[in-house]
N, C-alpha and C positions, 0 to 999 in steps of 0.2 A: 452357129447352129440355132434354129429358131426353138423355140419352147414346145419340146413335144413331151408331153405331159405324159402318154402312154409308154413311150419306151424308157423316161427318166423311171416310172413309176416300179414298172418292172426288172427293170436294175436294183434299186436299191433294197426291195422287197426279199430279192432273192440275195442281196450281200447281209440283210439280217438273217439270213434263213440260215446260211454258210457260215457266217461269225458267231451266229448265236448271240448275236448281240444285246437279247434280253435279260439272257441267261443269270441267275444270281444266286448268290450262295451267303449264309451265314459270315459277317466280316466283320470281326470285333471291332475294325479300326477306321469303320465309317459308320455314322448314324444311321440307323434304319426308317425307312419309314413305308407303311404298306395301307397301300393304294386295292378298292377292290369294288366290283359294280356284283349287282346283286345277277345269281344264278340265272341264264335263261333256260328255258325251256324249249326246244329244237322242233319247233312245229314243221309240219310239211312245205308250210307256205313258203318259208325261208324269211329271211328279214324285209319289213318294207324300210324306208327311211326315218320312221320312227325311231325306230328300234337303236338307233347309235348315238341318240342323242347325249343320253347320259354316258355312253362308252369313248367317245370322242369327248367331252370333260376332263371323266376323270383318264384317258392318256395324257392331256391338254399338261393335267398338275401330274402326271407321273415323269413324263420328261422335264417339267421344268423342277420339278424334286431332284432328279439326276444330276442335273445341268446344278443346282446346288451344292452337290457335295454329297446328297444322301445314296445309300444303298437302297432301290427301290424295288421292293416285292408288288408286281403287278400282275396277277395271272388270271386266268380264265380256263373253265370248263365247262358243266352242263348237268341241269337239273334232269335227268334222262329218263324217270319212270312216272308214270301217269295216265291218265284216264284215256286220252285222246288216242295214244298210240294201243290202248286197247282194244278202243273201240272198233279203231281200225282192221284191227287182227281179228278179230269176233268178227268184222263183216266181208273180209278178205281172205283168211286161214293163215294169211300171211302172219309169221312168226313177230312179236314186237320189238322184240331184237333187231329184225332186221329194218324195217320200216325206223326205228331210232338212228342206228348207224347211217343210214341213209340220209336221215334230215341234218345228224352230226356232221356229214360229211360237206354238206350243201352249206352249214353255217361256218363251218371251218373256209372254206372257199370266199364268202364273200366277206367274213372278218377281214382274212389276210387281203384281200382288195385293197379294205379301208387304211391298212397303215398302221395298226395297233399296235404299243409296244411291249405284247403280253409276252409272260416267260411261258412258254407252248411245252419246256419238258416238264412242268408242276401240272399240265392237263389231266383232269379224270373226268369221268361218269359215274354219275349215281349206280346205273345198274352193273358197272362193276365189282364183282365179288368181293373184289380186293378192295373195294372202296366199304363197300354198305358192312362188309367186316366190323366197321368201327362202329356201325351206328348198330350192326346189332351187340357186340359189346358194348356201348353206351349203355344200351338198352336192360342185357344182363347186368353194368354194375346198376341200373335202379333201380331193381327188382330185388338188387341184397341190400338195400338203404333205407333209413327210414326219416323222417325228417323231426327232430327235436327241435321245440319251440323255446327250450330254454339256453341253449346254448347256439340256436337260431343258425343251424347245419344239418347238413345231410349224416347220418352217421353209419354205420355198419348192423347189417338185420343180427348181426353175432351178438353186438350187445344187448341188442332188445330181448335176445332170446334170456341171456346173462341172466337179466333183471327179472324178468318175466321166473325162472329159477327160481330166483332168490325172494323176490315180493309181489310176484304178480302185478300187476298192469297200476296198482293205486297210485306209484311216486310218479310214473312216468308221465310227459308232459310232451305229445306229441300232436302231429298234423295227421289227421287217421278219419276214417269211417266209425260209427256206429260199433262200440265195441262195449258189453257187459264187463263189468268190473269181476275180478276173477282173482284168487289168493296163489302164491306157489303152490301150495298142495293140490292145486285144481288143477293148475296149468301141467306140473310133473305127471297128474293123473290123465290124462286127456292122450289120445291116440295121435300119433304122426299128422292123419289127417285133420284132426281139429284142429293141432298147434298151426296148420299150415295152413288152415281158413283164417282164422286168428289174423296172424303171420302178413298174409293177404290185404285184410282191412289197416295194414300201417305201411306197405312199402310206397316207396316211389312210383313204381310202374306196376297196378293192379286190375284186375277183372272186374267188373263189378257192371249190376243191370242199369243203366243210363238212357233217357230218352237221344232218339238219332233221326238225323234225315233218312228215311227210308226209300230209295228208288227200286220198285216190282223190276220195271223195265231195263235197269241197268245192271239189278240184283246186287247193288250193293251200298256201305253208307256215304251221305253228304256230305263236305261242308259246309260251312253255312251262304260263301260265297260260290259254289258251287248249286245253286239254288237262288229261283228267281221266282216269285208270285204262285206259291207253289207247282210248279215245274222244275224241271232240270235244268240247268245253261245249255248243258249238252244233250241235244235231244227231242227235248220239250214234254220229258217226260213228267205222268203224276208221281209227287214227294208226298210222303207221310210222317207227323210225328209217330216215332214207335219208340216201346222199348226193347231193348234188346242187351246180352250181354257183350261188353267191349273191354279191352283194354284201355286204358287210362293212365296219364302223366297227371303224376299231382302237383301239377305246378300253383297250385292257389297254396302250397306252403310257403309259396316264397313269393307271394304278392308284398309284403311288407318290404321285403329287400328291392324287391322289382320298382316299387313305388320310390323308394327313398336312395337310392341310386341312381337314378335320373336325373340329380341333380350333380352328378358327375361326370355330366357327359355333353359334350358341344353338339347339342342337337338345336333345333328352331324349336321357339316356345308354342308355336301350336302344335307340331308333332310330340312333344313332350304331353301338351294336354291331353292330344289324344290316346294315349297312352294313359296317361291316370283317370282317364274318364274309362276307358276298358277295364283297370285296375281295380278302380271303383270303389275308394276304402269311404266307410262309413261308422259312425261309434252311434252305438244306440245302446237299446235293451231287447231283449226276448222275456215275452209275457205268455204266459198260459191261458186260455179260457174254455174254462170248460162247456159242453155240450150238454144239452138236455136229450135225454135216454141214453148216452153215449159215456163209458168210463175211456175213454181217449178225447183227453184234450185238444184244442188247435193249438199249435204252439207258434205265434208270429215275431217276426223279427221288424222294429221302428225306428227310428232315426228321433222320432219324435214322439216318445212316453209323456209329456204335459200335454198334451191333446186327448189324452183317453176317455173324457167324457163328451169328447165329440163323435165318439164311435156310434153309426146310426147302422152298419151292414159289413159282414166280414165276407171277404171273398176267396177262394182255394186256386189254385191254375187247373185246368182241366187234367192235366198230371197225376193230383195229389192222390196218394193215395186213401185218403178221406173222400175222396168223391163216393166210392161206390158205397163205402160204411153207411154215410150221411144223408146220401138218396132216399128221398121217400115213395114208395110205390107208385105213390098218384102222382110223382115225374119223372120216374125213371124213363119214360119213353123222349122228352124231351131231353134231359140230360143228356142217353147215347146219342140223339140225334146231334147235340152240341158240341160233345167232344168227337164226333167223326168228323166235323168239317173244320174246328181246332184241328185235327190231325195235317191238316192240308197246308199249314203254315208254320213257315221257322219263326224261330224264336225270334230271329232279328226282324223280320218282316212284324211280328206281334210289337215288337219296341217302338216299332218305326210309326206305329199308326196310333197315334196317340189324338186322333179325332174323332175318332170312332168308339163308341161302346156295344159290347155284344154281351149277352149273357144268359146265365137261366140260375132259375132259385133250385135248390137242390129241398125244401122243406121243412130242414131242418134250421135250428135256433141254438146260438152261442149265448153266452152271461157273462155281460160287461163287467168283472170281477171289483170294479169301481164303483159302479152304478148299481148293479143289481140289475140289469134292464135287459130284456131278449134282445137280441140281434139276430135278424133272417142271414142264411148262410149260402151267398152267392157261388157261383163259379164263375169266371172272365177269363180270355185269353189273355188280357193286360197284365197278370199274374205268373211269373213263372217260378215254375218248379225249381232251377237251379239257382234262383237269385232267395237269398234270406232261408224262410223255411217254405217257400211254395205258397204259403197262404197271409193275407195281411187284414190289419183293423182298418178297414177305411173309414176315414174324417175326409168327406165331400165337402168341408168348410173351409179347409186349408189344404186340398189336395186337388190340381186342376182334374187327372186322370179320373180320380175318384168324384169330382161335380159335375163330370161330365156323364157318370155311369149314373147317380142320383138322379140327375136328371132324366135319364133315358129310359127310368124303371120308378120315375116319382118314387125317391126312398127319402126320406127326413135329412134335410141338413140343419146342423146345429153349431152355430159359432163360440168360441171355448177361448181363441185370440182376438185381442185390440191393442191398435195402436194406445201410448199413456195418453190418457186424457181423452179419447175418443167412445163418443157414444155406444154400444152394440146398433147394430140395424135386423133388419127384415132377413133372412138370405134367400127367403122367397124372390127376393127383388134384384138379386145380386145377376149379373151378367158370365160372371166368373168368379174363381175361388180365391178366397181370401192369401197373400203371400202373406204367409204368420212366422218368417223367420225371425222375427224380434219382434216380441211386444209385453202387455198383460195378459196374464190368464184372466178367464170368466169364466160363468158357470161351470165353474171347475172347483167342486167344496173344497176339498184337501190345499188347492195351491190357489185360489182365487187372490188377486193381486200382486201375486208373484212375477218378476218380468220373465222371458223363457228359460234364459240358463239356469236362475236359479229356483222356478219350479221342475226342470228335468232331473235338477239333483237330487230336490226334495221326493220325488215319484220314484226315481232310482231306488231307492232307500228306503223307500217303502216297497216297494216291489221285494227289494230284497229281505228286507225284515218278514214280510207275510210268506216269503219261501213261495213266492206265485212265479221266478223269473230271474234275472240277471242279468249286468250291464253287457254288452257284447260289441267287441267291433266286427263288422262284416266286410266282405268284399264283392264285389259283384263277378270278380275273376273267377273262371270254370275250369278245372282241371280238363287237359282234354282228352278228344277223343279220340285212340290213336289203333284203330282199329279199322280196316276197310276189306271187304268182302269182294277183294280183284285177284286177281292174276299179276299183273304188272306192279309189281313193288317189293320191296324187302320183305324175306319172310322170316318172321318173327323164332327167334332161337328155341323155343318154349314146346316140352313134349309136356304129357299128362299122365300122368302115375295117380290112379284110383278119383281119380275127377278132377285134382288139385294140380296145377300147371308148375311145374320145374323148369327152370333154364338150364340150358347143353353146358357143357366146361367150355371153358376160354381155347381149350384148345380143339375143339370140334368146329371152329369156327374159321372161314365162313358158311354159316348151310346155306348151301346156293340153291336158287328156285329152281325148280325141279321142272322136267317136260311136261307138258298134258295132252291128249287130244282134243282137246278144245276149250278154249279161252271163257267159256261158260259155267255158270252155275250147276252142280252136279241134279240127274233127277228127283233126289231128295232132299233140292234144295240147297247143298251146302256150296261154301265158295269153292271157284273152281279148282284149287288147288286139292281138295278132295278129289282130283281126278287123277292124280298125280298116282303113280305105282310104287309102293312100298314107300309109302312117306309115312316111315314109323323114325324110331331110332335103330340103334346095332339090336339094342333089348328088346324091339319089336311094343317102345311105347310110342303110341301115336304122338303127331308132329300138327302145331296148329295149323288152322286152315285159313286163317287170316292174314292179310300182310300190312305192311306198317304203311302209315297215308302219304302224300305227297309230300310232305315237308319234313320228316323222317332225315332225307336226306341234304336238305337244304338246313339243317338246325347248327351245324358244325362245318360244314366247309369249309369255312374259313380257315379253322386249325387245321384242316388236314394240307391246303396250300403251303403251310407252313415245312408241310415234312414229308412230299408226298406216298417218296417211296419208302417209309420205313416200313419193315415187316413185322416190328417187334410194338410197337407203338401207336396210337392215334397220329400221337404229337412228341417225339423227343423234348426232354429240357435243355437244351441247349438250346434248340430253336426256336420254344417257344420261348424262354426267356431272354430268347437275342429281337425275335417278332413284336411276342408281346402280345398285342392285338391290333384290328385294323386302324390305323391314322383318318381314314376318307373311305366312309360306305356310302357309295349312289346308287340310287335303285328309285323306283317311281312309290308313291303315294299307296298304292294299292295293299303293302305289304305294312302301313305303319300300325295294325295291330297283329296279325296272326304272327307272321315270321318274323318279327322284331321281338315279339315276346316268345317266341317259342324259341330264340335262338339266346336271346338273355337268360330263361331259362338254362337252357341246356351249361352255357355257360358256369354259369353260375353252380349248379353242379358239380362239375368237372372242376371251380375254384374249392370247392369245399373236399373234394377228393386229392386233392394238389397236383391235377392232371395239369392245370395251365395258371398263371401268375396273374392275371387280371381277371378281379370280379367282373369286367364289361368287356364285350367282345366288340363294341365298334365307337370309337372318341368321337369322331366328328359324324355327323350322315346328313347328306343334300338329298335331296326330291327333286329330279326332274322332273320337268312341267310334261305332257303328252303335244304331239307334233299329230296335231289332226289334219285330218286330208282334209283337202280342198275340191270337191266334186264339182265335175262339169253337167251338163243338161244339154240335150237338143231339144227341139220343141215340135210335136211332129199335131199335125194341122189331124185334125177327130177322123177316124175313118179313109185316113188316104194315107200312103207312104211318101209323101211330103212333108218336109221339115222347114220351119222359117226360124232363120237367123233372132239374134235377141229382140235388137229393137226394133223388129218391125212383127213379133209375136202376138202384139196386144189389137193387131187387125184382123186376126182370126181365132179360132177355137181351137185351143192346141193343149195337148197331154204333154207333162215336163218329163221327158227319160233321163236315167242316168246313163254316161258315156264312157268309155275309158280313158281316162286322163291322160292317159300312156298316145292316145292321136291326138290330144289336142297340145296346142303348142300357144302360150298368152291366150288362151282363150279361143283362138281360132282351130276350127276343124280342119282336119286334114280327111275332105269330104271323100276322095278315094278309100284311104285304107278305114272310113266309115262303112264303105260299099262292102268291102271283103269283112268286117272283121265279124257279123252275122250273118246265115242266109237270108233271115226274113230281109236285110238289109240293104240285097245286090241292087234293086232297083228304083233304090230311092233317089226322088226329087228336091231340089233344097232351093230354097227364096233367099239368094243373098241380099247383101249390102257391101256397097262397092265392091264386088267383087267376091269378099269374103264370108262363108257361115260363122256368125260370133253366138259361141255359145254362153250360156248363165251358167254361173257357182253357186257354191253354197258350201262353209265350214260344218264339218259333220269326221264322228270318231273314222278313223280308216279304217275300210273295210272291204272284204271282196268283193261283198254284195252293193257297196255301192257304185262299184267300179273306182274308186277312188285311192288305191294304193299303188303306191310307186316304189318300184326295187329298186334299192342302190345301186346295183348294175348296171342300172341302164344311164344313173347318172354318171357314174367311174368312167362305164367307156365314152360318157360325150364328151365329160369336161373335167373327170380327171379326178383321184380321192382327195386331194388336195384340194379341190374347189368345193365337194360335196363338206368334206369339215368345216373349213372355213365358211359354208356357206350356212350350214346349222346351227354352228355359233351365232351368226348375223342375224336369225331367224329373231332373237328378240332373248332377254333375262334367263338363265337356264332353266330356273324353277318356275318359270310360268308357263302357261297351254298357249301355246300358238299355232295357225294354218301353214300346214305347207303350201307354199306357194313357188313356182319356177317361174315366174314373172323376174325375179330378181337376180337369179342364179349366173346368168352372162355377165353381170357386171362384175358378179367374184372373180368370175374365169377371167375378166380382161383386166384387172389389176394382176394377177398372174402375170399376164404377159407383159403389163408396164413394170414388175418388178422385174422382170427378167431384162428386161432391157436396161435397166441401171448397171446390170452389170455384164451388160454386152456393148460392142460398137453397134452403126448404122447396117455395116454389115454380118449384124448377130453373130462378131469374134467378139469370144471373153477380153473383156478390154477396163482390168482397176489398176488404177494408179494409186502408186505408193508415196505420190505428192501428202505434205500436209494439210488437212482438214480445215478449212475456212472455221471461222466463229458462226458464220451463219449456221452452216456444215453439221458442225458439231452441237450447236443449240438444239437445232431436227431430232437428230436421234440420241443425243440424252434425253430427251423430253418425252422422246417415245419409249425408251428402256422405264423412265419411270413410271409412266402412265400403263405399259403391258405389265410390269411386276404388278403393279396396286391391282390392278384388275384380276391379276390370276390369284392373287391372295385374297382377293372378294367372291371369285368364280365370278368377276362380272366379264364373261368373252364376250361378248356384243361389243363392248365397248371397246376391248380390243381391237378385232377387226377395223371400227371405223379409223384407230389410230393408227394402225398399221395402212390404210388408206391416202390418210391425212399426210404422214411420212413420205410416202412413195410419191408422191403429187407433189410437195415441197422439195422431195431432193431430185426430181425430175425439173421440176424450174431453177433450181440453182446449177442442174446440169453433172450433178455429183457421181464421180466415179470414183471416191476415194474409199483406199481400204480400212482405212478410222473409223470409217461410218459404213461399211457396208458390211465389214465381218460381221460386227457387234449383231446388226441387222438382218443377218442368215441367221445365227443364233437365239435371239428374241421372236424370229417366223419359225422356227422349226419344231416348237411344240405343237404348234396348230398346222402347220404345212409340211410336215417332216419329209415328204418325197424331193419339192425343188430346193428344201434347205440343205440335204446330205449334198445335194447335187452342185450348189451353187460354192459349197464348205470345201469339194473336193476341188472344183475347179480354182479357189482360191489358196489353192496348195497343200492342204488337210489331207495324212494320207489315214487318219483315224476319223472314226462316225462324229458327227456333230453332236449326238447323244452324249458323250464326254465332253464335248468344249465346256468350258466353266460360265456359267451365266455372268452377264455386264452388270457392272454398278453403273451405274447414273454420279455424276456431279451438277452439284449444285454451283459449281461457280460457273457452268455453260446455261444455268436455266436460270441467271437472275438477270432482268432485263435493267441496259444500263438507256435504251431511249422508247421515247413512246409516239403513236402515231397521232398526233392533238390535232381537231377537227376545230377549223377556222369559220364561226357564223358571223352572222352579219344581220340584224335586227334579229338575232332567234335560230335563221337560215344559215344553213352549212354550205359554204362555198368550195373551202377547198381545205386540204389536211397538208399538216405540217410535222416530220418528223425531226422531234426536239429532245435533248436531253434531260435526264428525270433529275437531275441536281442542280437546275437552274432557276432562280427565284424571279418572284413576280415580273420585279423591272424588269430582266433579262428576257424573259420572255416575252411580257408588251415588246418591249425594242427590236428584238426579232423577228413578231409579229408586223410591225407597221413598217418594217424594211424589206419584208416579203413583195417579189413582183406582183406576185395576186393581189395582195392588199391593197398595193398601190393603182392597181387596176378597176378593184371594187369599191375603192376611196371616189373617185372620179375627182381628184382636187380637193373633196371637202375635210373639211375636219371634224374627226369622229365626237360625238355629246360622251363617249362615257368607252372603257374598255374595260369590261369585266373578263378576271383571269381567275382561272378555280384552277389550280395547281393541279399537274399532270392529267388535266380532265379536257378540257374543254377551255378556246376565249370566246368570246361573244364581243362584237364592235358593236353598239350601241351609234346611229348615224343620225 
């Protein structure tokens, strides 16, 4: 039988389907190890060939984990609530529910094409009742927590209540809001509803007013990747800073853990960084200064307190709420004018533009509590509100951002640092701002000659003696914001008793989202779940209107794989302590701040409630690279529906189109189904070259719009899923960007068919012999067992592949049908090829899945080479090679050498001036 890649494929797919052969369960008596790619999301479009990159990896290391010995938890489901599938339904009536099942159905399909060996009965959906149950429990235990900073845990809002009793808020040492110092007698005197505003400003999960992305158009809030140049991704709608009241995770209590457990984790050192640059810890001080006409201080947070008499202008975020206090009449017009078009950018967009200065003077004047000296009191977008306290001292001397504003509004720069031994200069003269991480103070009275560290102690300490401040470490981490103004998402368990928001009992749960007549914002504005009928409780208290944001339900997934169906639990101990947590998270680049730290979080949490046994939810995590399209071009001649081929474009005037890659084939068009596949395009003309239209490329992201995405579909049925992995692998390193290209993709398919012929006769009958393995034989594929192990424990597949090439080509010239070397060799192919390896497994008598076979050792005494192939020059020049044994000394070798026919050939009679012999290298005759 010849290699039919279609019907092997379909066989085997369907004997996983029937055996279950992913299937796994809890088993004390083999190691675990869980394998898992990050959530997709089930867009309409269905998968292009991007999209498996990192899914075909980590199955790559899921079966060869098996094939070790381990119990492997590999499964998959689906990020399933989100904006897109709303949008849809708001512009179609069509329910999102149903438009989701639909795309889940379509991803489910082309999965199982590819081969993948997920356990299919651990599947869920986010919009699952039975799933988002746990995230709204998650949700209620954070709302009864609160986070102690001295025992550095989440604890129970009972005790706080306990304490609050007995001493009022003075001993307590918490991560909290803005809270008045209050006695027990205050606290026992104060109404339900106060304790429960109190209450509020210290749990885990709270309300509270916060600036947001605000989309009119979409009616509801950002994130901040959901937002582009102020616009919407989706849409292109206008975004506004607003504030508004939101729910909130206070995950910036656990920035300090977040930070300092990173280093217990097998992550790459620049995703690590990027993470503690998000985290963003900082040790400074916060300083007072007061205002002229104004009994409300600026209160600023610095990193660097021995600079303070370089303060020449203070600046607020357009946020602050000092802006409107501090306004002076004669700029109030400018001001609102400055914060309305601040409104129009996120936060991250304002980080990002760090060359730019924009600002306005507000009038008013600060007092350098140092100096004594006025300072004009700026407002800048470069300022935010959630980082420090919203407003800072700038020193334009030793701050680039800050000598870039100096300069844009000629404000005084004054230099305070120098290198030792270095003169002061001009800073009128200066190009840029002085980097003053280590030096001498100057004109700085209090600390002048101080180096920095030990004038920032000596200012500390004066700071704190004068009661003007105190030492402070900060973080640049935002508690977030977990509140979205949709339809499509979890809704939040939280009714409202006299204004003050209550969570439902545990056992009212799950509240599943209710119908609406339409996927809209109500006419008074509220989200559209306010359309919702009788969305109160039993007691008839209203039920929020908000639901939880996208990642809500991507924060824990991972423990729910663990246990999918229990009713009683998130996560069983049993499971989770047979799991654990994940061994291998692949997922792309795009996620290494929001969902890696929203899911550490979460974790982390649920460690501190003893819901799950590890503070880190994922040991190892790889980035795959993104697999960009490769776009074709026709070239059509200005004004005419004629097209010329590439190289002969540059003789006429021609507009570059994009084409669908899908007719072109190496480059060349398939100028017919060109004609069909637009009208405007039935009657076009084309200028070839020999014969053929060759069209240009161009690397660029995949996309619809540029005609440039390819469905795996259409590769499966050409040449097979077996050829599409393997060939993705071959694409190049997994964690780098590379183009798709199908220029390459037949030569995967036809090692396919010379594999298959190893262990077929001439006339494609199964034909291994159970003769013994030659030394040649067996050197081949030990050499390869060891070189595919090192590789899959590197993730380097590329380089796989090419051995598994290099293999099949070598035991195709020795002519090899043995079963010593060919089992081993179905089993080393069949993580990456699993369709023709089951195939090849069963025909070599295997009545069990090659999934089970036990993966090969390699021996070393097949891969030590006992001769080498010595290359014979002659003045310098390489004549001919000699294969000599590697234990043969000098003489031995000359003697060998000059009794060779060749030698005696290229001798012509004479005799040689010299014979230099470099052991097992190289001789050189010397004539």
């Amino acid at each position: 039988m010849d290699y039919n890649f279609n019907e092997i494929e379909k066989k085997w797919q369907q004997y996983w389907r029937d055996k279950k052969t992913y299937k796994v369960d809890v088993d004390n008596n083999r190691p675990k190890f869980y394998v898992l790619d990050m959530f997709p999301y089930p867009s309409g479009a269905g998968l292009h060939v991007g999209h498996p990159l990192g899914y075909i990896a980590s199955d790559i290391y899921s079966r060869y984990k098996r094939q070790q010995g381990f119990n492997v938890l590999h499964p998959m489901g689906y990020d399933a609530f989100g904006l897109p599938a709303e949008q849809y339904a708001i512009q179609t009536g069509q329910h999102p529910a149903v438009t989701t099942e639909k795309n889940i159905t379509r991803y489910r399909e082309q999965l199982d094409k590819i081969g993948f060996s997920y356990d299919w009965d651990r599947e869920f959906r986010t919009c699952d009742p039975e799933y988002y149950r746990w995230t709204q429990w998650a949700f209620v235990k954070m709302f009864g927590h609160w986070y102690n900073n001295q025992s550095q845990k989440a604890e129970p809002i009972e005790s706080l209540v306990t304490e609050f009793k007995t001493n009022g808020n003075s001993k307590v040492n918490a991560a909290c809001g803005e809270v008045n110092p209050f006695s027990a007698a205050q606290w026992n005197a104060m109404s339900e509803t106060q304790q429960q505003e109190i209450l509020l400003s210290y749990r885990l999960a709270y309300l509270a007013d916060t600036m947001v992305n605000w989309c009119s158009a979409l009616g509801t809030v950002l994130a901040n990747d959901e937002v582009k140049e102020g616009l919407s991704v989706r849409g292109g709608h206008p975004v506004e800073q607003r504030k508004m009241k939101q729910w909130c995770l206070r995950i910036s209590a656990y920035a300090q853990r977040l930070l300092d457990e990173l280093d217990t984790v097998d992550w790459t050192d620049s995703l690590k960084e990027i993470q503690r640059n998000w985290i963003g810890r900082s040790e400074g001080a916060e300083i007072f200064f007061n205002v002229e006409g104004s009994n409300n201080p600026i209160l600023v947070f610095t990193t660097r307190p021995d600079t303070i008499y370089g303060v020449t202008f203070m600046v607020l975020a357009p946020e602050s709420e000092l802006v409107n206090e501090l306004t002076k009449p004669e700029q109030r017009a400018a001001v609102d004018a400055y914060i309305a078009e601040a409104k129009k950018r996120t936060e991250r967009e304002r980080m990002a533009d760090a060359k730019r200065a924009t600002g306005v003077f507000t009038g008013s004047y600060a007092i350098n509590p140092f100096t004594n000296e006025q300072i004009p009191i700026w407002i800048s977008e470069y300022v935010l509100a959630g980082y420090g306290t919203g407003a800072i001292m700038a020193v334009p001397a030793h701050d680039s951002r800050d000598f870039i504003f100096a300069r844009t509004f000629n404000l005084p720069i004054r230099q305070v640092v120098a290198q030792k031994g270095q003169e002061p200069t001009d800073p009128a003269t200066w190009e840029e701002s002085y980097d003053s991480k280590d030096g001498i103070a100057i004109n700085s009275e209090l600390i002048n000659g101080l180096p920095t560290i030990e004038a920032i102690k000596k200012i500390n300490n004066d700071i704190e003696t004068r009661k003007i401040g105190k030492r402070k470490v900060n973080y640049r981490l935002r508690d977030a914001i977990f509140s979205r103004q949709r339809y499509w998402g979890e809704p939040f368990p939280i009714y409202y008793k006299d204004g003050m928001p209550y969570t439902l009992n545990e056992d009212k749960l799950p509240l599943e989202l209710p119908e609406v007549d339409a996927f809209l914002p109500t006419e008074q504005g509220e989200p559209p779940l306010g359309r919702a009928k009788n969305w109160n409780t039993s007691d008839g208290f209203p039920l929020e209107l908000s639901t939880m944001p996208g990642f809500a339900g991507s924060s824990a997934y991972y423990l729910r794989y663990m246990d999918p169906r229990n009713s009683n639990a998130l996560v069983s101990k049993e499971a989770n302590e047979y799991w654990e947590n994940v061994d291998l998270y692949i997922g792309g680049t795009e996620h290494a701040t929001g969902h890696l730290i929203y899911s550490r979080f979460w974790n982390k949490f649920l460690f501190d409630l003893g819901v799950v046994c590890k503070p880190e939810p994922f040991k190892k995590l790889i980035n795959q690279g993104m697999i960009q399209g490769r776009s074709n071009f026709v070239y059509r001649v200005k004004n005419t529906n004629k097209y010329v081929s590439l190289n002969l474009k540059d003789q006429y005037d021609v507009t570059p189109i994009h084409v669908d890659v899908n007719i072109v084939d190496n480059d060349i068009l398939d100028v017919d189904k060109f004609r069909t596949w637009m009208p405007e395009y039935k009657d076009a003309e084309f200028i070839l070259e020999d014969g053929k239209y060759i069209c240009g490329y161009a690397v660029e992201k995949m996309s619809k719009s540029m005609w440039n995405v390819v469905n795996p579909d259409m590769i499966v049925d050409r040449y097979g899923a077996d050829t599409l992995r393997m060939y993705e692998m071959f694409l190049g390193p997994l964690e780098q960007s590379k183009p798709w290209d199908t220029n390459g993709i037949d030569g995967v398919h036809k090692f396919f068919r010379r594999l298959w012929r190893l262990y077929h006769d001439s006339g494609m009958n199964f034909s291994v012999s159970n003769e013994t393995a030659t030394k040649d034989e067996l050197k081949v594929i030990h050499k390869t067992i060891k070189k595919v192990t090192e590789d899959i424990e590197k993730f380097s597949f590329n380089t796989s592949v090419s051995a598994f090439m290099i293999c099949v080509n070598e035991l195709t010239d020795l002519k090899c049908n043995k079963r010593d070397v060919l089992e081993p060799l179905a089993i080393i192919m069949s993580p990456y090829a699993p369709h023709i390896a089951e195939e090849l497994w069963s025909a070599l008598g295997h009545t069990t899945s090659i999934c089970d076979a036990q993966w090969p050792k390699y021996s070393n005494e097949f891969l030590v080479e006992s001769a080498f192939t010595c290359p014979v020059s002659f003045n310098g020049k390489t004549r001919f090679t000699l294969e000599l044994p590697l234990n043969l000394t000098k003489e031995e070798v000359e003697k060998m050498v000059l009794s060779n026919e060749n030698t005696i050939k290229y001798l012509e009679g004479k005799q040689p001036k010299k014979i230099i012999v470099v052991p097992n290298k190289i001789v050189n005759i010397v004539m």
